[in-house]
One Martini backbone bead per residue (centre of mass of N, CA, C, O) as a GRO file, in nm:
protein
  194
    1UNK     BB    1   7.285  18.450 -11.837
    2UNK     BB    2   7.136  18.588 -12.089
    3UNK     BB    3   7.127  18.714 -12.415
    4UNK     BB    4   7.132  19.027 -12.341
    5UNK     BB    5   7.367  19.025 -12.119
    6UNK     BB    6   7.594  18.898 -12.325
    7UNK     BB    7   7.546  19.118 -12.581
    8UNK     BB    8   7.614  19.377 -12.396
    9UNK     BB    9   7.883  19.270 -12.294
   10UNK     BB   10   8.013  19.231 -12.535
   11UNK     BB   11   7.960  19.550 -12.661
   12UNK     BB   12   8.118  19.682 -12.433
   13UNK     BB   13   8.412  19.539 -12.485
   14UNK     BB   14   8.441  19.633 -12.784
   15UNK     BB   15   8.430  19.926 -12.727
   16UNK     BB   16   8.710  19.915 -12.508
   17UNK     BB   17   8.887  19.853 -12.739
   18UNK     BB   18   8.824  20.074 -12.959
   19UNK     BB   19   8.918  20.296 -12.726
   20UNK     BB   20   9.196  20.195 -12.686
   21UNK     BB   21   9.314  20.204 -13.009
   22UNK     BB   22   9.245  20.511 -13.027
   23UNK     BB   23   9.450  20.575 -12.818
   24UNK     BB   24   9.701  20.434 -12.938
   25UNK     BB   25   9.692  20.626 -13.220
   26UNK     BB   26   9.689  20.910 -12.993
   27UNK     BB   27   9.972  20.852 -12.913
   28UNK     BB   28  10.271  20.892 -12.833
   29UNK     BB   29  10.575  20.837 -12.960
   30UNK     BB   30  10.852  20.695 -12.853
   31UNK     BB   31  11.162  20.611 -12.860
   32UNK     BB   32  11.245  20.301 -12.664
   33UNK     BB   33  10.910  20.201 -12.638
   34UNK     BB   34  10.650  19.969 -12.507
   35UNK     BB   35  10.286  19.949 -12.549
   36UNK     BB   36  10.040  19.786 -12.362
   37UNK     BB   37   9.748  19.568 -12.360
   38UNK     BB   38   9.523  19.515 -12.085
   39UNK     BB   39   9.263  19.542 -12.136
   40UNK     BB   40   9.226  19.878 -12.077
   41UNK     BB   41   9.518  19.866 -12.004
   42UNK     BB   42   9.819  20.111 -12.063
   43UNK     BB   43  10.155  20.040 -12.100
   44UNK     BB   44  10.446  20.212 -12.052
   45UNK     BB   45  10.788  20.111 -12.135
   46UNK     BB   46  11.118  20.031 -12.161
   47UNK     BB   47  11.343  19.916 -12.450
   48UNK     BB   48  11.598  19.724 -12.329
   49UNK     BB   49  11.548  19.407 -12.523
   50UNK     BB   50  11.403  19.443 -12.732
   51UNK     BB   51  11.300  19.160 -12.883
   52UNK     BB   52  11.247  19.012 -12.637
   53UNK     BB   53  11.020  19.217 -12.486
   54UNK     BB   54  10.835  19.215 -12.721
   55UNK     BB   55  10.777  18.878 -12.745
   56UNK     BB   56  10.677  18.862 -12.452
   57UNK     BB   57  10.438  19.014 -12.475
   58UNK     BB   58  10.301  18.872 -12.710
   59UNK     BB   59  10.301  18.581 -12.492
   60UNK     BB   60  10.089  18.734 -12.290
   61UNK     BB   61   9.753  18.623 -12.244
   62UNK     BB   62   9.707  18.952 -12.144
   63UNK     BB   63   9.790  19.076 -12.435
   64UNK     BB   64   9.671  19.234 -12.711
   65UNK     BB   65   9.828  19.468 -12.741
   66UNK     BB   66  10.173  19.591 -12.946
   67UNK     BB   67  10.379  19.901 -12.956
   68UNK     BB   68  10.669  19.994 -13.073
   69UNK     BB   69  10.969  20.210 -13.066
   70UNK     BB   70  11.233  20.314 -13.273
   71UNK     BB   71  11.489  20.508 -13.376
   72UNK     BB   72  11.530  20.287 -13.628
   73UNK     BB   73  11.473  20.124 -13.933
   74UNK     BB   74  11.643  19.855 -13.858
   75UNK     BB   75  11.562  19.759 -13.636
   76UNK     BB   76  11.252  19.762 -13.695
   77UNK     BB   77  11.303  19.526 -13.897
   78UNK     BB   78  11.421  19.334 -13.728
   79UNK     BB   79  11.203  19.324 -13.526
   80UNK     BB   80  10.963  19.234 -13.749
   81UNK     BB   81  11.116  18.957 -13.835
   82UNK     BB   82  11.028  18.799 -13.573
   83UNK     BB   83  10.809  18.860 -13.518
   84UNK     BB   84  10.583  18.749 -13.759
   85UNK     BB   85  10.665  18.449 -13.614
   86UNK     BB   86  10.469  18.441 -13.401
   87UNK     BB   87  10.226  18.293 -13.305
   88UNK     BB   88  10.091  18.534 -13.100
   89UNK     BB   89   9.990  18.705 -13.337
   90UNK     BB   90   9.689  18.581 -13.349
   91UNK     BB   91   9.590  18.719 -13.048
   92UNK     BB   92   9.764  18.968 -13.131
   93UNK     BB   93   9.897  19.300 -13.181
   94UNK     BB   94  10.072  19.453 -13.394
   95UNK     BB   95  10.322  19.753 -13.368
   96UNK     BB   96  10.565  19.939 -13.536
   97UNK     BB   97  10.810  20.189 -13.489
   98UNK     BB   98  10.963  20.495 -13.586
   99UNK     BB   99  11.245  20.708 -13.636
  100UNK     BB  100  11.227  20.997 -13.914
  101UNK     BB  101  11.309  21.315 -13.925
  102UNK     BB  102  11.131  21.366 -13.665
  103UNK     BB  103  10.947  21.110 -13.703
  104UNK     BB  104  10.674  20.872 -13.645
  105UNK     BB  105  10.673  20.548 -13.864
  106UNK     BB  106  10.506  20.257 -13.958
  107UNK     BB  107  10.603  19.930 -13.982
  108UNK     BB  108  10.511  19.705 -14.219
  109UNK     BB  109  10.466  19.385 -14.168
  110UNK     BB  110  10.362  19.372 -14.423
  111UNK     BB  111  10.277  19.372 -14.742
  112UNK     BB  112  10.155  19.682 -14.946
  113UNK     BB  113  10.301  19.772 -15.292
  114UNK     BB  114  10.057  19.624 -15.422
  115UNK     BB  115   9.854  19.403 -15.490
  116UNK     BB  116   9.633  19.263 -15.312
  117UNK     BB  117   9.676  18.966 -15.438
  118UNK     BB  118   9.985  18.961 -15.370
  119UNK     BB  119   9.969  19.003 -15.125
  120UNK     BB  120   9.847  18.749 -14.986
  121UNK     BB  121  10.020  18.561 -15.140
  122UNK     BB  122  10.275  18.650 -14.953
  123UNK     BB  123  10.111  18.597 -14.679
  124UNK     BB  124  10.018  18.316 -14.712
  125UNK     BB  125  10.322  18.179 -14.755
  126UNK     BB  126  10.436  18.280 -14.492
  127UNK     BB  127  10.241  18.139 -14.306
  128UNK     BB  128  10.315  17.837 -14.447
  129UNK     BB  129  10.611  17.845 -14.367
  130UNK     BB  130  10.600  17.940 -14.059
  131UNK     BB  131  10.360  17.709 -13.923
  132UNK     BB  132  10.432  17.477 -14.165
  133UNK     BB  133  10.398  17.154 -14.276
  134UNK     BB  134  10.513  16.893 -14.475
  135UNK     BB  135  10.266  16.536 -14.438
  136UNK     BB  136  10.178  16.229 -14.487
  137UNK     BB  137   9.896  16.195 -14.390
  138UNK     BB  138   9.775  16.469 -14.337
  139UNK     BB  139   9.553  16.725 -14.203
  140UNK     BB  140   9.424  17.015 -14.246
  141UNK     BB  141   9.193  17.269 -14.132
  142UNK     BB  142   9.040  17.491 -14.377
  143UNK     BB  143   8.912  17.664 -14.108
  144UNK     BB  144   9.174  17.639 -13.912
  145UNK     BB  145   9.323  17.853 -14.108
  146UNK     BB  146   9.189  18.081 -14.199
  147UNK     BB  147   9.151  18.186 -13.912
  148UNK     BB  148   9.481  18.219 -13.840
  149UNK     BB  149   9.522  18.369 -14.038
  150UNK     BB  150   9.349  18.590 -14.026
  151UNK     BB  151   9.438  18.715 -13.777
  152UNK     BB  152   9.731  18.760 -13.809
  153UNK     BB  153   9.676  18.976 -14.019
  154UNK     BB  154   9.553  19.157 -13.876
  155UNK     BB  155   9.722  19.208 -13.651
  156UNK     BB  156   9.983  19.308 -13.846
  157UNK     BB  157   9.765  19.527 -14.023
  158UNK     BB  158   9.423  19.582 -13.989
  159UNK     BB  159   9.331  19.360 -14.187
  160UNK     BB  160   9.167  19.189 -14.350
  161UNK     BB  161   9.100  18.824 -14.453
  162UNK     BB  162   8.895  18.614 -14.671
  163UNK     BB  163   8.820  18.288 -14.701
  164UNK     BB  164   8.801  18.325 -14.988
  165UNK     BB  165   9.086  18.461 -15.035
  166UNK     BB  166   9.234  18.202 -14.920
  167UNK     BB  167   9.131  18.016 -15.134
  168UNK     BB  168   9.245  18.178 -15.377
  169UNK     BB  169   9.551  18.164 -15.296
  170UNK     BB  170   9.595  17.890 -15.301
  171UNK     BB  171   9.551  17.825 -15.551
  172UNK     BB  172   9.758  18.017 -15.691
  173UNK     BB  173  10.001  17.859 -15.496
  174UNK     BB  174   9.931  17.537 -15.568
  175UNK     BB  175   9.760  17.438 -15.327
  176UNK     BB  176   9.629  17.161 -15.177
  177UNK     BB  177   9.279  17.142 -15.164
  178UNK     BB  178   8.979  17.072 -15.018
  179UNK     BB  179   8.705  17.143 -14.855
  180UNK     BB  180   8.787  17.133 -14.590
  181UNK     BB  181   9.116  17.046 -14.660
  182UNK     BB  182   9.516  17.013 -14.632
  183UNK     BB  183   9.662  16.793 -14.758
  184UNK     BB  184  10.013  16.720 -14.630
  185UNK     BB  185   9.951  16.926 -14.351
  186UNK     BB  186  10.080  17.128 -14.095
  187UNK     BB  187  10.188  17.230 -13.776
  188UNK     BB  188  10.492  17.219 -13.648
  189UNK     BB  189  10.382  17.190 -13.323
  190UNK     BB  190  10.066  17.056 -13.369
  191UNK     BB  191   9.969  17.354 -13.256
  192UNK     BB  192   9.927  17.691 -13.295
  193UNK     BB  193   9.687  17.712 -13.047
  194UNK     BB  194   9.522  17.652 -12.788
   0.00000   0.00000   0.00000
């Protein structure tokens, strides 16, 4: 395959995945549910065992979006608390959605209601506490952290959070990082995706 069919076949790819992800915003939420994307198909199918099949769905490496729908705001609450630590959420996008007096709205899986730079460092700190441990002699490499956290914040928010912006919150955060990397610090099962 030469350039020019790598990079239509690329951009063909990204094509059906945002006509896909704006299928998943366009389509009726029911409460009991969650609907996951592989490839270009949508399933949905009914939510009997809550956060276990949540969590299932998010660690199969062939679904790329999952989004479930609770009849209340704290079962979704709980089951949110669960997901934000799955690892596969750096590969997975997720949405929690809740029915709320007749209406189906979306629970923000990090916080919203601050300052850009708050959030971040809120979210920032959350992946460092979740995924990280201090480590002597050990160092993590601050490029492939940068990746795995913004990856992770898009999945879970929808929102990116630039490399600028992570070195910029370590430093808030008074984590001690050099050029390339974090020393002291590694990743908790020893590598976070393979």
């Amino acid at each position: 395959m030469n350039g020019n069919q790598t990079t239509n076949t690329l951009e063909q790819h990204a094509s059906r995945r945002e006509y896909t992800v704006q299928l998943f915003e366009e389509m009726d939420k029911e409460p009991g549910t969650v609907s996951h994307a592989a490839g270009g198909l949508i399933a949905t199918t009914a939510l009997k065992d809550g956060v276990d099949k949540v969590v299932n769905l998010i660690k199969d490496p062939q679904i790329w979006r999952v989004e479930a729908c609770f009849s209340d705001r704290s079962t979704a609450i709980k089951i949110a608390d669960t997901v934000v630590t799955v690892p596969e959420t750096i590969a997975t996008a997720v949405r929690i959605h809740y029915e709320d007096d007749d209406k189906i709205r979306t629970l923000p899986l990090l916080g919203t209601d601050t300052s850009r730079a708050h959030r971040y460092e809120t979210a920032v700190a959350q992946f460092l506490l979740t995924f990280t441990e201090a480590a002597d002699g050990v160092s993590l490499s601050k490029g492939e952290l940068a990746d795995h956290l913004g990856r992770w914040h898009r999945n879970l928010t929808g929102d990116s959070i630039s490399p600028a912006w992570i070195g910029r919150t370590l430093q808030a955060l008074d984590v001690e990082t050099s050029d390339r990397v974090v020393p002291d610090r590694r990743w908790i099962n020893g590598e976070l995706m393979e």
